[in-house]
mmCIF entry with sequence, helices, sheets and N, C-alpha, C, O atoms, coordinates in Angstrom:
data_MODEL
# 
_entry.id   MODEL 
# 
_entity.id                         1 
_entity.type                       polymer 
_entity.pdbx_number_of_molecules   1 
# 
_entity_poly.entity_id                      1 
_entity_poly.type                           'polypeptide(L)' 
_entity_poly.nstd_linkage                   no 
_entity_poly.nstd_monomer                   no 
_entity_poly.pdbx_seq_one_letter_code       
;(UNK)(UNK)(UNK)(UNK)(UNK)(UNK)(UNK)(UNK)(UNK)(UNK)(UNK)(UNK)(UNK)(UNK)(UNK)(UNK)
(UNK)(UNK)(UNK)(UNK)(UNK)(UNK)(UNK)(UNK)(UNK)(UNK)(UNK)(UNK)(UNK)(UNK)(UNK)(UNK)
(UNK)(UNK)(UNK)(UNK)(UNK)(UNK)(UNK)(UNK)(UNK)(UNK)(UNK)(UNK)(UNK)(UNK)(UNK)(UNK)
(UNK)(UNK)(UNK)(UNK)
;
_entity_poly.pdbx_seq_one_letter_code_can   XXXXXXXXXXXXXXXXXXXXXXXXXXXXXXXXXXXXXXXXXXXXXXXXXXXX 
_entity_poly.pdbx_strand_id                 A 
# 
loop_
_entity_poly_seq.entity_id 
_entity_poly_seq.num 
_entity_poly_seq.mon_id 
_entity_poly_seq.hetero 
1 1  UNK n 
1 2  UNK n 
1 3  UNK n 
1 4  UNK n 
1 5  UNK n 
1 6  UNK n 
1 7  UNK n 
1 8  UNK n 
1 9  UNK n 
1 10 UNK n 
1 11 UNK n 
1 12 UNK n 
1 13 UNK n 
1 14 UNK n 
1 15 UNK n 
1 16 UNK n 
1 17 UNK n 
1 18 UNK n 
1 19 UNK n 
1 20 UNK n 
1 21 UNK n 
1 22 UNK n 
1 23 UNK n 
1 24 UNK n 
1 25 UNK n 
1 26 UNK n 
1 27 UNK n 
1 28 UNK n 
1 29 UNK n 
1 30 UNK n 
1 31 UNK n 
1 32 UNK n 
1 33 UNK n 
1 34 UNK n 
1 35 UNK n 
1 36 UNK n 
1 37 UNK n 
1 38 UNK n 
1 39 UNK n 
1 40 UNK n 
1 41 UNK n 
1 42 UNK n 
1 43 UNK n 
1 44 UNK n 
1 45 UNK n 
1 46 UNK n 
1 47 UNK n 
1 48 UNK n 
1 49 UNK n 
1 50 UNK n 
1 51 UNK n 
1 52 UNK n 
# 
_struct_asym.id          A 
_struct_asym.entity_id   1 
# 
loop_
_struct_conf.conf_type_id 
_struct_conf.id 
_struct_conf.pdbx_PDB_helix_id 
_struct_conf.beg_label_comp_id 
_struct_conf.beg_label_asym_id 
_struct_conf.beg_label_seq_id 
_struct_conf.pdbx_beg_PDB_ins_code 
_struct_conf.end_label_comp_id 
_struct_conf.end_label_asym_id 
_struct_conf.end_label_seq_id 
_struct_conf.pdbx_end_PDB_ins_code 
_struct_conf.beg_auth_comp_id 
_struct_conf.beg_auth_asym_id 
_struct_conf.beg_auth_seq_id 
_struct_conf.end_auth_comp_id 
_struct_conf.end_auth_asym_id 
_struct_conf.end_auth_seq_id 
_struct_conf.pdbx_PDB_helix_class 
_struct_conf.details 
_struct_conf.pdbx_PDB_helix_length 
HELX_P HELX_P1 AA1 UNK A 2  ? UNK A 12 ? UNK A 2  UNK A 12 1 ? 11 
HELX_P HELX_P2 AA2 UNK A 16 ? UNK A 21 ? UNK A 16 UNK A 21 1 ? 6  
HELX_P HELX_P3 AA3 UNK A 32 ? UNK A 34 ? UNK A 32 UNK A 34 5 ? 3  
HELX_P HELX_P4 AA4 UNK A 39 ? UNK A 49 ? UNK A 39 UNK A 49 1 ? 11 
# 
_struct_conf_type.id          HELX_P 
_struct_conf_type.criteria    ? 
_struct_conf_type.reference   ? 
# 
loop_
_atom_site.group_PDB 
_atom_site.id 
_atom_site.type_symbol 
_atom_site.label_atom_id 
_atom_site.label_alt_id 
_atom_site.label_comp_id 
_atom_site.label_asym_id 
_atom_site.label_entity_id 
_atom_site.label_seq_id 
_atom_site.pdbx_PDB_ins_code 
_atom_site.Cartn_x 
_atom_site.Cartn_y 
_atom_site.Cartn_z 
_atom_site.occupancy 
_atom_site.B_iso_or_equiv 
_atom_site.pdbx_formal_charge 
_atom_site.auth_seq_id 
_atom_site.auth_comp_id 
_atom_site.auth_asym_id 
_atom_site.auth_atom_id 
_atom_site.pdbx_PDB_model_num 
ATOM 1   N N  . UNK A 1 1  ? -9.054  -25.980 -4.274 1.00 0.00 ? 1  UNK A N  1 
ATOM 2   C CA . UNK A 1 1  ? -9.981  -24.887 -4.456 1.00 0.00 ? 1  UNK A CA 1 
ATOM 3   C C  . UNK A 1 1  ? -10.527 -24.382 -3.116 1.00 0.00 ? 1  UNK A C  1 
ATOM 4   O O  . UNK A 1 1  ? -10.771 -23.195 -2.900 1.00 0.00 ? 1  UNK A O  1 
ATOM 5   N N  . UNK A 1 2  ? -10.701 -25.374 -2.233 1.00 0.00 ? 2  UNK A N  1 
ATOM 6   C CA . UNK A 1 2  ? -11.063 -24.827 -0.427 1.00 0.00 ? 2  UNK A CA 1 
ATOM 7   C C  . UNK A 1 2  ? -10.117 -23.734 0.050  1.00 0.00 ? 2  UNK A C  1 
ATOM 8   O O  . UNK A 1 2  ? -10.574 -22.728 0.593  1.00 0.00 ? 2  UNK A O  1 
ATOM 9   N N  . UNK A 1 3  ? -8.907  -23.892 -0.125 1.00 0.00 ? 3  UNK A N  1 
ATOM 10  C CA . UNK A 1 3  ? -7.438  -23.045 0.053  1.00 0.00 ? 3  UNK A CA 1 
ATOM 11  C C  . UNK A 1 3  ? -7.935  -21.734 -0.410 1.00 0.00 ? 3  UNK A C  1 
ATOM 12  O O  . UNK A 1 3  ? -8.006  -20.783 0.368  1.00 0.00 ? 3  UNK A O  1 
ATOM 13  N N  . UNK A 1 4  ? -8.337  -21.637 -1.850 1.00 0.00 ? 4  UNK A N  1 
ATOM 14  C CA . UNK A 1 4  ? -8.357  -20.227 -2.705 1.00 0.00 ? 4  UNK A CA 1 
ATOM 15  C C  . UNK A 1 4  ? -9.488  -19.656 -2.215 1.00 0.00 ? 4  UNK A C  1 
ATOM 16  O O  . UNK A 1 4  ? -9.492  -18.431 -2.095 1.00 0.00 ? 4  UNK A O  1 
ATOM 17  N N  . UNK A 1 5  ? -10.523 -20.331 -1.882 1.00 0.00 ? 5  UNK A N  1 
ATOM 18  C CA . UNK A 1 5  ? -12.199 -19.904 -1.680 1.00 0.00 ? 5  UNK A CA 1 
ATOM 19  C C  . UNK A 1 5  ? -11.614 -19.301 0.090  1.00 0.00 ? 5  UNK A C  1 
ATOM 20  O O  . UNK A 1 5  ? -11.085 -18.222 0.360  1.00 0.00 ? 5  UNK A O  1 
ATOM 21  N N  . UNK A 1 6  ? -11.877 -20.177 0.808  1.00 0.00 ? 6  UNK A N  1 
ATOM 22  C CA . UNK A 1 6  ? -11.215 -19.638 2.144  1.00 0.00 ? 6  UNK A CA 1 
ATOM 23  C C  . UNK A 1 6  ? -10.328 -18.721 2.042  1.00 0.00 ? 6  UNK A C  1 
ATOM 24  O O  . UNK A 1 6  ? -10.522 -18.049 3.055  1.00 0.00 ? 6  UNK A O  1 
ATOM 25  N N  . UNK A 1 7  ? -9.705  -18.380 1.629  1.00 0.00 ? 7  UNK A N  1 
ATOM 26  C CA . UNK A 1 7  ? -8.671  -17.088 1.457  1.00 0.00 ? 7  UNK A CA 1 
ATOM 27  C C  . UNK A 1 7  ? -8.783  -16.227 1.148  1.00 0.00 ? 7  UNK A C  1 
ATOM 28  O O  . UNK A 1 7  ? -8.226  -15.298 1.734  1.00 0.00 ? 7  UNK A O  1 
ATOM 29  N N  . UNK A 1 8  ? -9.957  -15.915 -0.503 1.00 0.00 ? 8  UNK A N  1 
ATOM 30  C CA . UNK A 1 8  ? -10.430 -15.104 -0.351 1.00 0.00 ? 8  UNK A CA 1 
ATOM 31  C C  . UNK A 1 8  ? -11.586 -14.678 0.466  1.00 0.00 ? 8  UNK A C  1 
ATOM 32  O O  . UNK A 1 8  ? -11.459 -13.496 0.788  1.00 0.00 ? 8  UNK A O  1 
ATOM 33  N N  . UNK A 1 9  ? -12.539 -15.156 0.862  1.00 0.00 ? 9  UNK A N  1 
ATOM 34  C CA . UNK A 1 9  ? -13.025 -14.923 2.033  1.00 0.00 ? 9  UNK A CA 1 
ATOM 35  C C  . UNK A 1 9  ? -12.050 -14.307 3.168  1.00 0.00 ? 9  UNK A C  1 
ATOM 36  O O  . UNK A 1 9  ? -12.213 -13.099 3.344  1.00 0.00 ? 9  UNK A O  1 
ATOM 37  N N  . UNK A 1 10 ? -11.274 -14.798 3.799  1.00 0.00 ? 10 UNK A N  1 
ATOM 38  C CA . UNK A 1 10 ? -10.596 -13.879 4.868  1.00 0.00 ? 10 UNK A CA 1 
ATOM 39  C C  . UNK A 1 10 ? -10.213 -12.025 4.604  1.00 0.00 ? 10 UNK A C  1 
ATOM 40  O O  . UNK A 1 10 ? -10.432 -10.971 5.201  1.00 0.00 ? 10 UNK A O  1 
ATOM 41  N N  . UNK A 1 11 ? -9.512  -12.488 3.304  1.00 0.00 ? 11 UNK A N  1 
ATOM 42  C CA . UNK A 1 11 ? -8.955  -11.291 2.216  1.00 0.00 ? 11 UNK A CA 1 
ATOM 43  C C  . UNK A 1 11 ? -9.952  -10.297 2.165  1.00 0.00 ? 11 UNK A C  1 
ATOM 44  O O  . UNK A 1 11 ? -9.599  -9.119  2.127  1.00 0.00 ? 11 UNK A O  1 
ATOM 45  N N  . UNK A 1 12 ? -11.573 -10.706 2.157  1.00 0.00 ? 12 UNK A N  1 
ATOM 46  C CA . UNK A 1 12 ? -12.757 -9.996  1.728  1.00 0.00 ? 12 UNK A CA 1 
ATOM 47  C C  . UNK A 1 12 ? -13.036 -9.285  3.559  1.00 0.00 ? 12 UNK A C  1 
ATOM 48  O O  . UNK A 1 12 ? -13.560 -8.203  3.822  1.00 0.00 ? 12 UNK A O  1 
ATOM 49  N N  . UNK A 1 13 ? -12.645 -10.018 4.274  1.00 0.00 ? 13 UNK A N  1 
ATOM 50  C CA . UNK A 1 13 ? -12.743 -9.829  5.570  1.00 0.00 ? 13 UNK A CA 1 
ATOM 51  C C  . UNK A 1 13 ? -14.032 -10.368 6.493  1.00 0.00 ? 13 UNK A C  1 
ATOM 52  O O  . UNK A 1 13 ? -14.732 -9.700  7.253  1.00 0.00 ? 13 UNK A O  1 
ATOM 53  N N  . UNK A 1 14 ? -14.113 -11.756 6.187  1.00 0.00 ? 14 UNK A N  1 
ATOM 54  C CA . UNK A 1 14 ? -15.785 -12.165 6.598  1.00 0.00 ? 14 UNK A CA 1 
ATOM 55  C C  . UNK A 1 14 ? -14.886 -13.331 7.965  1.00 0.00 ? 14 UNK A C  1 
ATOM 56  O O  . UNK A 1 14 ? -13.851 -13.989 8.073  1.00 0.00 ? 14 UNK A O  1 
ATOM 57  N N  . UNK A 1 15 ? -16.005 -13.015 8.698  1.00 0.00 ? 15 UNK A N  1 
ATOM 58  C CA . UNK A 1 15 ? -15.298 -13.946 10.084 1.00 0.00 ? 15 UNK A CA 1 
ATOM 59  C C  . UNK A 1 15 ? -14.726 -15.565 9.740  1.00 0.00 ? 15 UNK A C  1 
ATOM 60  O O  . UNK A 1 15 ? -14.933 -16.361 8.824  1.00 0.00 ? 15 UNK A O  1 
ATOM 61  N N  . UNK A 1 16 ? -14.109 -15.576 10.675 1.00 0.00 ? 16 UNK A N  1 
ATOM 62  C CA . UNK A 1 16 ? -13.529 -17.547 10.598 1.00 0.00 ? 16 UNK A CA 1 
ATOM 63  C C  . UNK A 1 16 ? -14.479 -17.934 10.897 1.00 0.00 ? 16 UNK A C  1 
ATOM 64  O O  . UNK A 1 16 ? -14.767 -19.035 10.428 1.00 0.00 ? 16 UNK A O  1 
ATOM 65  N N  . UNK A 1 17 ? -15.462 -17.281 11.805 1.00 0.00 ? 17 UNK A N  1 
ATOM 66  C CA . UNK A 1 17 ? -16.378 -18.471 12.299 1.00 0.00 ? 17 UNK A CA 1 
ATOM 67  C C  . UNK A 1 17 ? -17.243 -18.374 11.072 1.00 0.00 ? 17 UNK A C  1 
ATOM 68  O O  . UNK A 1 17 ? -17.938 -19.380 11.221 1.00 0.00 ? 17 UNK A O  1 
ATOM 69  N N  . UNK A 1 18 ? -17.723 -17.703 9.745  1.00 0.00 ? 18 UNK A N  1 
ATOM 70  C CA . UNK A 1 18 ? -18.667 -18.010 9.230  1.00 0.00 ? 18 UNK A CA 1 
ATOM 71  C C  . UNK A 1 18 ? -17.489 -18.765 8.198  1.00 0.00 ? 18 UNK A C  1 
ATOM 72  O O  . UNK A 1 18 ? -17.835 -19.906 7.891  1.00 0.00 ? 18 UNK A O  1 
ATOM 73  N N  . UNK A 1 19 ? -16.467 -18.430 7.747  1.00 0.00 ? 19 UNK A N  1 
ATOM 74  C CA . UNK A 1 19 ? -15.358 -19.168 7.052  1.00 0.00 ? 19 UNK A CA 1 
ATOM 75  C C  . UNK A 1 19 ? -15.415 -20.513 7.244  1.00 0.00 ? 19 UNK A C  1 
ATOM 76  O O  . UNK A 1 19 ? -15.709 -21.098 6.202  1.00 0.00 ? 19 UNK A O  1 
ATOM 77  N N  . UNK A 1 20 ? -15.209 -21.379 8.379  1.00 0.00 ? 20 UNK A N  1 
ATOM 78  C CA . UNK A 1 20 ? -15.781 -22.481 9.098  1.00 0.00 ? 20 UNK A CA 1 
ATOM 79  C C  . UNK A 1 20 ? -16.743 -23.199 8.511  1.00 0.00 ? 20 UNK A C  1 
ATOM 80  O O  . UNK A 1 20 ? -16.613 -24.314 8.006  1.00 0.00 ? 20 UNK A O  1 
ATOM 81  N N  . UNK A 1 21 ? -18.050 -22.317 8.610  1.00 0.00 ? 21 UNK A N  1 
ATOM 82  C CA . UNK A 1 21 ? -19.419 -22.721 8.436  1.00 0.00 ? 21 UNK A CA 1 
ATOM 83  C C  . UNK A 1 21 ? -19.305 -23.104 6.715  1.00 0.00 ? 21 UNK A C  1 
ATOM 84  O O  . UNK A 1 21 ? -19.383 -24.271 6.332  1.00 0.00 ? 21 UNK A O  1 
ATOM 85  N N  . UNK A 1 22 ? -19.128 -22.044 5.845  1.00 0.00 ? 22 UNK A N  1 
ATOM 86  C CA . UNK A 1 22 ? -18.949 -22.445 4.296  1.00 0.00 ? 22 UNK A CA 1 
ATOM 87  C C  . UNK A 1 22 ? -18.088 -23.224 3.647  1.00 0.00 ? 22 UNK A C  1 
ATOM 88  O O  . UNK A 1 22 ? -18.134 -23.453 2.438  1.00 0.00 ? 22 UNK A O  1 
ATOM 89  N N  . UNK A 1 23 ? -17.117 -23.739 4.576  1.00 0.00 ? 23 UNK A N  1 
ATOM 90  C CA . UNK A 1 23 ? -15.718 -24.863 4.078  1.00 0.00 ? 23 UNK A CA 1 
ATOM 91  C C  . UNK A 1 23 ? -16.286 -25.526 4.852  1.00 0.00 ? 23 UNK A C  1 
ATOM 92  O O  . UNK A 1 23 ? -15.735 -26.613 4.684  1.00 0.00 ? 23 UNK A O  1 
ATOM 93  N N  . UNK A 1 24 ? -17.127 -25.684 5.721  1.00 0.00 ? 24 UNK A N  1 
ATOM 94  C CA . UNK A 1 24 ? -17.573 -27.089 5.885  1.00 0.00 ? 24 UNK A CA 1 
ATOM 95  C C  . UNK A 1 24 ? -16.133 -27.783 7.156  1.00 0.00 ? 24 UNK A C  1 
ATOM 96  O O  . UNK A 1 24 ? -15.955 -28.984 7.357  1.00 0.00 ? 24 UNK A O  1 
ATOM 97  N N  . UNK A 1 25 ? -15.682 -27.160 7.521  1.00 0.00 ? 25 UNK A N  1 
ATOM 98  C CA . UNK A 1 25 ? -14.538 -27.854 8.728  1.00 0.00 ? 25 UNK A CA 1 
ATOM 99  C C  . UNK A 1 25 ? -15.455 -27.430 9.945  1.00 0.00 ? 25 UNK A C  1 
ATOM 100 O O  . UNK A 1 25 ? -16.169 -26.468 10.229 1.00 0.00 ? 25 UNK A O  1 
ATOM 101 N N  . UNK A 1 26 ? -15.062 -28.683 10.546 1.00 0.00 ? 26 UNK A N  1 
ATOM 102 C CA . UNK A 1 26 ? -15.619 -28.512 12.167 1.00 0.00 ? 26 UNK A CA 1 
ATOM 103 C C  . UNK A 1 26 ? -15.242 -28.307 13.188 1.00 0.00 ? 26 UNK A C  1 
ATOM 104 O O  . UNK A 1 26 ? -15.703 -28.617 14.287 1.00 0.00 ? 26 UNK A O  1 
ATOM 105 N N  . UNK A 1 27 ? -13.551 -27.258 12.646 1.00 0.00 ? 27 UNK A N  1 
ATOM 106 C CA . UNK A 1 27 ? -13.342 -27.107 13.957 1.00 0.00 ? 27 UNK A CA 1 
ATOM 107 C C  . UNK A 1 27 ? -12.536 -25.471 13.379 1.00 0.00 ? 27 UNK A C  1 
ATOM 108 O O  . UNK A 1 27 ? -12.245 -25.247 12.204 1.00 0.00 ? 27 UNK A O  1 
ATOM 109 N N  . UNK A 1 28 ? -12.347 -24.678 14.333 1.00 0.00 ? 28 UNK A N  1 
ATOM 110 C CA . UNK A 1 28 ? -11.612 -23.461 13.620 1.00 0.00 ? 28 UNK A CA 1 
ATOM 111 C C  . UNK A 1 28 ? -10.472 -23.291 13.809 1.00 0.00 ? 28 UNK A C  1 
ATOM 112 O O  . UNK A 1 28 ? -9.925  -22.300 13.325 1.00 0.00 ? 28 UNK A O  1 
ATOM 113 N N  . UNK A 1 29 ? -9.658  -24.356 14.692 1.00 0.00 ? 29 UNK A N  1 
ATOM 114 C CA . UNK A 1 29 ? -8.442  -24.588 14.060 1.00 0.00 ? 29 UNK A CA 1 
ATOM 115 C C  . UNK A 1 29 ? -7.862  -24.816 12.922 1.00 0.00 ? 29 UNK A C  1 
ATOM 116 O O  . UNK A 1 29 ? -6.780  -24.319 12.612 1.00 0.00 ? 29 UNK A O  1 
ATOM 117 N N  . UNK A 1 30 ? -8.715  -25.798 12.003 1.00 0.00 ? 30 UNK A N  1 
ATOM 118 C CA . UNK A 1 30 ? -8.462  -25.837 11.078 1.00 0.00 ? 30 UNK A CA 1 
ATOM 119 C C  . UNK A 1 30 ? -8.916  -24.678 9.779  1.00 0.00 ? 30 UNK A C  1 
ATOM 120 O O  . UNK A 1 30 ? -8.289  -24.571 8.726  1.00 0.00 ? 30 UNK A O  1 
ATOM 121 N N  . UNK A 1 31 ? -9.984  -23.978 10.101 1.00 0.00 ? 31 UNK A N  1 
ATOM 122 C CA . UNK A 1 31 ? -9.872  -22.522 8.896  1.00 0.00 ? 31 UNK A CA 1 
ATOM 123 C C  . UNK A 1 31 ? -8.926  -21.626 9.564  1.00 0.00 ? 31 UNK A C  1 
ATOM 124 O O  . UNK A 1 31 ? -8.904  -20.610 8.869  1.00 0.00 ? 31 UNK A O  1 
ATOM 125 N N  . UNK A 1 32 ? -8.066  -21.472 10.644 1.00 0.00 ? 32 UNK A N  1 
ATOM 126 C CA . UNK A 1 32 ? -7.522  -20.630 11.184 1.00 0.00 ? 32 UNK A CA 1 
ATOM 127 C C  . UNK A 1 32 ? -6.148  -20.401 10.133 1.00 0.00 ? 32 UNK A C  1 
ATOM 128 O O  . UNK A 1 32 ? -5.665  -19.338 9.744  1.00 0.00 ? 32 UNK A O  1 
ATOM 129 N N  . UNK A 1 33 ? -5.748  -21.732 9.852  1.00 0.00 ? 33 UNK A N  1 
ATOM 130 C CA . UNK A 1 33 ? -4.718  -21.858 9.231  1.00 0.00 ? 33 UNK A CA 1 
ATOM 131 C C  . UNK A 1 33 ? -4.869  -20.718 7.659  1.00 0.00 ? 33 UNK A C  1 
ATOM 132 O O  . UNK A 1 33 ? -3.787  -20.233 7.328  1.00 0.00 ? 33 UNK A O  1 
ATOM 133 N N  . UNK A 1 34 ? -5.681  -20.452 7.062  1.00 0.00 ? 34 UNK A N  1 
ATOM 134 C CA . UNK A 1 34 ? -6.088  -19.745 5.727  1.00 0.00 ? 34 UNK A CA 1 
ATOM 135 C C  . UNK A 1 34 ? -6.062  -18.353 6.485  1.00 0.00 ? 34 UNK A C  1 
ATOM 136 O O  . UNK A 1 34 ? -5.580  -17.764 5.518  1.00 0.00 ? 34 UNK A O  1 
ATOM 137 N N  . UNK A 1 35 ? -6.189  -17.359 7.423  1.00 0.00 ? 35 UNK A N  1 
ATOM 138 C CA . UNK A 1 35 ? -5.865  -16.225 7.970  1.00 0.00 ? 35 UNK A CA 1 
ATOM 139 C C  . UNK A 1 35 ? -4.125  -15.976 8.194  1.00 0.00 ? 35 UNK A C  1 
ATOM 140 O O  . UNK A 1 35 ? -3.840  -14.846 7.796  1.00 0.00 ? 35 UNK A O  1 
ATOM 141 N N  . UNK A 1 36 ? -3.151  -16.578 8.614  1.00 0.00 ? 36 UNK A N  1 
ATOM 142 C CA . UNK A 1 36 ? -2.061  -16.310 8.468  1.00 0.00 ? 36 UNK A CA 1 
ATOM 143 C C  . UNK A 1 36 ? -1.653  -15.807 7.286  1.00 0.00 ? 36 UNK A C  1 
ATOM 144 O O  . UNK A 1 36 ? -1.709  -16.185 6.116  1.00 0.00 ? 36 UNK A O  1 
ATOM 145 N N  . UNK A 1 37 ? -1.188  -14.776 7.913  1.00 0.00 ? 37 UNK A N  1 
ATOM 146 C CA . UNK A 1 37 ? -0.701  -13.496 6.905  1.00 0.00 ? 37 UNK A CA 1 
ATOM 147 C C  . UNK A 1 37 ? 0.591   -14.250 5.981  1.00 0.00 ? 37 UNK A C  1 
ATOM 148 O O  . UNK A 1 37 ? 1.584   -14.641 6.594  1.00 0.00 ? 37 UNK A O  1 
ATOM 149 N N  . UNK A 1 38 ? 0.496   -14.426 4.421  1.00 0.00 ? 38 UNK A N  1 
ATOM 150 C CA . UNK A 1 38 ? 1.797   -14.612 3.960  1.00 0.00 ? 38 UNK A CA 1 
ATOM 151 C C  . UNK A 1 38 ? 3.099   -13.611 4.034  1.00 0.00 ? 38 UNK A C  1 
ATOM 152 O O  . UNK A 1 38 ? 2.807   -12.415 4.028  1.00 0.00 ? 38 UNK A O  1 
ATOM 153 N N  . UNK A 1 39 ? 4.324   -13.899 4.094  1.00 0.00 ? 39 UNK A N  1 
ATOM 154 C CA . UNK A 1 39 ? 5.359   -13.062 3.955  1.00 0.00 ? 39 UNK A CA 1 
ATOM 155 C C  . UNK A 1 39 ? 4.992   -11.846 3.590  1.00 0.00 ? 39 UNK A C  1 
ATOM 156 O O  . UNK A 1 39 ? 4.904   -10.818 4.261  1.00 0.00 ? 39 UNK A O  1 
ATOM 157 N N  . UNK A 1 40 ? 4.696   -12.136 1.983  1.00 0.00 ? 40 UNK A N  1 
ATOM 158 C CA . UNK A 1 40 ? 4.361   -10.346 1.007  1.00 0.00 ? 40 UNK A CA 1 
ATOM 159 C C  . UNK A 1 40 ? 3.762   -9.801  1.877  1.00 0.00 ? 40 UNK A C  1 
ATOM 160 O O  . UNK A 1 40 ? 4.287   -8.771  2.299  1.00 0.00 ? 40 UNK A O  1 
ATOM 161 N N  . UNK A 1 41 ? 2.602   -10.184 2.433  1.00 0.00 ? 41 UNK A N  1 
ATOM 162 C CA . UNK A 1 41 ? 1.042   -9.315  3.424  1.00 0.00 ? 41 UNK A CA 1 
ATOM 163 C C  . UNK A 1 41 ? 2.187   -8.635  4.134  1.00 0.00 ? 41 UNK A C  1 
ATOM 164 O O  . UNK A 1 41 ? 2.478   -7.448  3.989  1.00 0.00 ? 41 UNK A O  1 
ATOM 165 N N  . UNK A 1 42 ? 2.978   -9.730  5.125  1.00 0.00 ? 42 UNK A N  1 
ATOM 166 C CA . UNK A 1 42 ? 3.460   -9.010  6.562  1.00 0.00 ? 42 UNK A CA 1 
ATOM 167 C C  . UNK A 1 42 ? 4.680   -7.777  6.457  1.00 0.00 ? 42 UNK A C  1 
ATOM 168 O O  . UNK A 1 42 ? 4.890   -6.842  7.229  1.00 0.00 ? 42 UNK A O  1 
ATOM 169 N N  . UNK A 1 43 ? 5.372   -8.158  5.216  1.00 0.00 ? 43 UNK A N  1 
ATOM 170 C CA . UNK A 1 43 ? 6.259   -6.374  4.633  1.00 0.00 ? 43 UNK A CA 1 
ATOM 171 C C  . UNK A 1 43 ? 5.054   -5.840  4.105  1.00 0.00 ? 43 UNK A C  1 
ATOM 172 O O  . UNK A 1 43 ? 5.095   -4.734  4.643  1.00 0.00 ? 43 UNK A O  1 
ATOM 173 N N  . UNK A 1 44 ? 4.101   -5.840  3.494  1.00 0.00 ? 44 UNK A N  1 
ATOM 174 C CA . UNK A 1 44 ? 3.124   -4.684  3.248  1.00 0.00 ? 44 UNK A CA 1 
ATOM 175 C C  . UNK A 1 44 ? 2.636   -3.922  4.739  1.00 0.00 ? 44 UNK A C  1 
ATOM 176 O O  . UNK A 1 44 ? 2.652   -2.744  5.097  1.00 0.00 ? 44 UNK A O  1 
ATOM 177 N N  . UNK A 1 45 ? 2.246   -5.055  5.339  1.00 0.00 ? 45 UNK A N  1 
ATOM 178 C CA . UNK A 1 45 ? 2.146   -4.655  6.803  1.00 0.00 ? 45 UNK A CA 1 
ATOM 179 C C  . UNK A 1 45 ? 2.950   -3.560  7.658  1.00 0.00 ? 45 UNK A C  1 
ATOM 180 O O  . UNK A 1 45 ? 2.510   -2.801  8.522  1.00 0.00 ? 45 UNK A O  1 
ATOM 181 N N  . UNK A 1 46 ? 4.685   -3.743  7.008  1.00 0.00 ? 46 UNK A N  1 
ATOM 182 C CA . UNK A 1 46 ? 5.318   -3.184  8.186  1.00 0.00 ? 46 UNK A CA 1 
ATOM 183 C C  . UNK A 1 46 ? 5.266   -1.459  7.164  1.00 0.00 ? 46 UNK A C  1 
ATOM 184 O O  . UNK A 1 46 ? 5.022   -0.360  7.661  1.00 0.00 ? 46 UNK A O  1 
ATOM 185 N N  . UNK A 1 47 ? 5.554   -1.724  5.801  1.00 0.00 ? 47 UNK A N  1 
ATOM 186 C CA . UNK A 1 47 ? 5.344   -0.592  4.931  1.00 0.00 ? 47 UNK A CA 1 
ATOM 187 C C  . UNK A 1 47 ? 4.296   -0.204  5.287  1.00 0.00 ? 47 UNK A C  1 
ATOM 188 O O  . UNK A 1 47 ? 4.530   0.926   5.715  1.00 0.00 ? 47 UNK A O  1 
ATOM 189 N N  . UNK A 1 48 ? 3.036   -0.447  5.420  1.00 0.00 ? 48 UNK A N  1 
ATOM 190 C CA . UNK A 1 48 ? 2.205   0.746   5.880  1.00 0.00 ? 48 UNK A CA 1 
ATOM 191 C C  . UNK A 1 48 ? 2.541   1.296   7.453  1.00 0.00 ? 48 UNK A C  1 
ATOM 192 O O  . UNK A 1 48 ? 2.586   2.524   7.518  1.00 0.00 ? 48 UNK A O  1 
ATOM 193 N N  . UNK A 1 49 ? 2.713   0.788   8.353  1.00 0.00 ? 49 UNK A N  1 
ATOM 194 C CA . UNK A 1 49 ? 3.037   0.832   9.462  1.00 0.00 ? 49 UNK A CA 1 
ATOM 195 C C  . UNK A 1 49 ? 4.219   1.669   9.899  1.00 0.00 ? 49 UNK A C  1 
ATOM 196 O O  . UNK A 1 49 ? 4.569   1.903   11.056 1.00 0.00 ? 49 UNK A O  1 
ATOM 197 N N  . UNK A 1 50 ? 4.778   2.083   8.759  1.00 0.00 ? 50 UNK A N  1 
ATOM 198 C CA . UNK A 1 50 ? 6.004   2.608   9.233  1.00 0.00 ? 50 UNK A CA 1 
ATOM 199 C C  . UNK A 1 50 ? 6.329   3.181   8.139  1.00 0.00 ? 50 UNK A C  1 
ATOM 200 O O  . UNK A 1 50 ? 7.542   3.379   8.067  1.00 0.00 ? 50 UNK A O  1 
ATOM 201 N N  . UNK A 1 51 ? 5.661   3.573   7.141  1.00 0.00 ? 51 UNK A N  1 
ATOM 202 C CA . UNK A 1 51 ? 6.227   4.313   5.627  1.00 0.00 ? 51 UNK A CA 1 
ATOM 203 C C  . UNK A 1 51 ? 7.376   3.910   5.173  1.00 0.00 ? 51 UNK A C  1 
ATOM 204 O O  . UNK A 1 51 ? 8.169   4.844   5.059  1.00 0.00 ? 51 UNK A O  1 
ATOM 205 N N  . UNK A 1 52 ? 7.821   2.808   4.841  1.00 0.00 ? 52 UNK A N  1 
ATOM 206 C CA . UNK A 1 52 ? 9.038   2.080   4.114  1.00 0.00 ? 52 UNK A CA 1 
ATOM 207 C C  . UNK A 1 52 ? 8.317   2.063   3.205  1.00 0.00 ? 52 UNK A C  1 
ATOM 208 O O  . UNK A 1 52 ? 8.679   1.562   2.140  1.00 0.00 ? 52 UNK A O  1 
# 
């Protein structure tokens, strides 16, 4: 449930560093990992980016 909560948080667009603070990890390496864009995101990415 940390995975889904952290994710949406990023998704919602609220900083890592307060992401951090509400999952409770003490370091932001480790919430950094829940911001990497999945596959789907990164072709949505290039489709907006380029009208494909």
């Amino acid at each position: 449930m940390r995975h889904t909560y952290s994710r949406e948080l990023v998704n919602a667009g609220i900083n890592i560093s307060s992401i951090a603070e509400f999952a409770g990890h003490a370091s932001l390496v480790v919430t950094r990992r829940y911001s990497k864009p999945s596959h789907v995101e990164l072709e949505e990415a290039i489709s907006q980016a380029f009208g494909f």
